[in-house]
N, C-alpha and C positions, 0 to 999 in steps of 0.2 A: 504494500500500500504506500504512496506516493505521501510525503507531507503535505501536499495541494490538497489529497483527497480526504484527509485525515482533521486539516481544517475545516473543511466544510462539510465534512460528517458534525465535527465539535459545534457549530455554526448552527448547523440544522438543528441540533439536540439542545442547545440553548434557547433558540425559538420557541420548541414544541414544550418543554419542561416550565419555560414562559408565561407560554399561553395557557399552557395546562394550570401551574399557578396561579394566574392572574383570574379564572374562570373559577379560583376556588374547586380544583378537582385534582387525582390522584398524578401524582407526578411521573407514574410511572405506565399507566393503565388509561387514563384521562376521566376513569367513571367520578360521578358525582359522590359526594357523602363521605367528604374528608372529616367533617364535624358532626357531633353528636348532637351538642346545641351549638349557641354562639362561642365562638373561639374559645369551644372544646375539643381537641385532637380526637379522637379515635384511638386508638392503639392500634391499629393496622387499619389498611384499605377495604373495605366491606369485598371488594369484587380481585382484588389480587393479591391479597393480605401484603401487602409492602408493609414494614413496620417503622411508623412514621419518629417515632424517638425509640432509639434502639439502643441506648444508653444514657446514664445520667449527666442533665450537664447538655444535651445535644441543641434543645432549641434557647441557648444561649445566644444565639446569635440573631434570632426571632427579636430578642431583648434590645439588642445594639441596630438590630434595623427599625426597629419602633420608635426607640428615641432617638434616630437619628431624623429620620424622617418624620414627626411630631415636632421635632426643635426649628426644624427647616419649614414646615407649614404654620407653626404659631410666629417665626420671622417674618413669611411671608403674610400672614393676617395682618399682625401689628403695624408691619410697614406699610400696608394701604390702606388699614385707616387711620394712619398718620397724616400720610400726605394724600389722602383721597377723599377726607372728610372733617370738617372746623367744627367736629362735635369737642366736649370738654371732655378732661378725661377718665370724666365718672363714667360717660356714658362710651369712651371710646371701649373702657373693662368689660364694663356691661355685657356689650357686645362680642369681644374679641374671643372675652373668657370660654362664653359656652360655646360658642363655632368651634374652637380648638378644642375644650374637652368632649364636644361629640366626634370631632374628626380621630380624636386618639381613641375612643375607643371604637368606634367603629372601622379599624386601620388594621385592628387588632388580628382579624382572620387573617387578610388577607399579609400581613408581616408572617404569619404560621407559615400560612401555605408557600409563598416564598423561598421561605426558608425550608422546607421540607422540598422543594426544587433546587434548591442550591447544594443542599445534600445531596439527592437522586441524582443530579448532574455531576458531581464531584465524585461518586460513588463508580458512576458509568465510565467518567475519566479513567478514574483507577482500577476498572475494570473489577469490581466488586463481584460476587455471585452473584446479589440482588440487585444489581445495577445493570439489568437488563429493561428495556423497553418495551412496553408489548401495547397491541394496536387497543383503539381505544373501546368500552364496552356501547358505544351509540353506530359503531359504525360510519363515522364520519367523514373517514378516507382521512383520518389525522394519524400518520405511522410515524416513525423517528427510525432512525437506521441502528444497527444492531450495533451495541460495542463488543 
């Protein structure tokens, strides 16, 4: 296998593990019903049992992408209604406050799911045993190429 091809295998599998994350579904499978309720993991994939924290310690890094990206959307709040509106700044709190804490928690799943692609993706890098891709449970012509 050529390095060319071997990039844009990696390429491809970032996409799909992406989109698969970002749809809030199985990183590795694509089916639905990663969460039990709201941003409750599951302990495995209902449909390809993947096991989504497979040691203690794993979605630590779920933690550093929440806050990292929380800090950067409550900068971004703040900064425009600074300079986007000559409200005082009882009322700029007011405001700023609860948009940022419903974006953080609602941010919540979808920092999991991410993170459970970031693994699955780094997993297929390394060619893990369970770091295999399989097509998805809808049938939706969404494959990923094999590592």
């Amino acid at each position: 296998m050529t390095p060319e091809a071997t990039e844009l295998e990696l390429g491809a599998l970032v996409r799909l593990v992406a989109r698969r994350a970002l749809a809030l579904r199985c990183p590795r499978c694509g089916a639905r019903g990663m969460f039990r309720r709201f941003a409750k993991l599951h302990e495995t994939c209902p449909t390809c049992e993947l096991v989504f924290r497979r040691e203690q310690g794993s979605q630590t890094g779920s933690m550093y992408l929440t806050a990292a990206v929380n800090q950067v959307f409550a900068a971004l709040v703040i900064l425009a209604v600074v300079l986007c509106t000559d409200w005082g700044l009882a009322v700029q709190l007011a405001v700023s406050i609860p948009v940022v804490v419903a974006f953080c928690i609602a941010f919540l799943p979808w920092s999991q799911a991410i993170w459970a692609g970031v693994e699955f993706a780094t997993d297929c890098i390394n060619r893990e045993e369970w770091g295999r891709l399989r097509e998805t449970s809808e049938g939706n012509g969404e494959h990923g190429a094999r590592s």
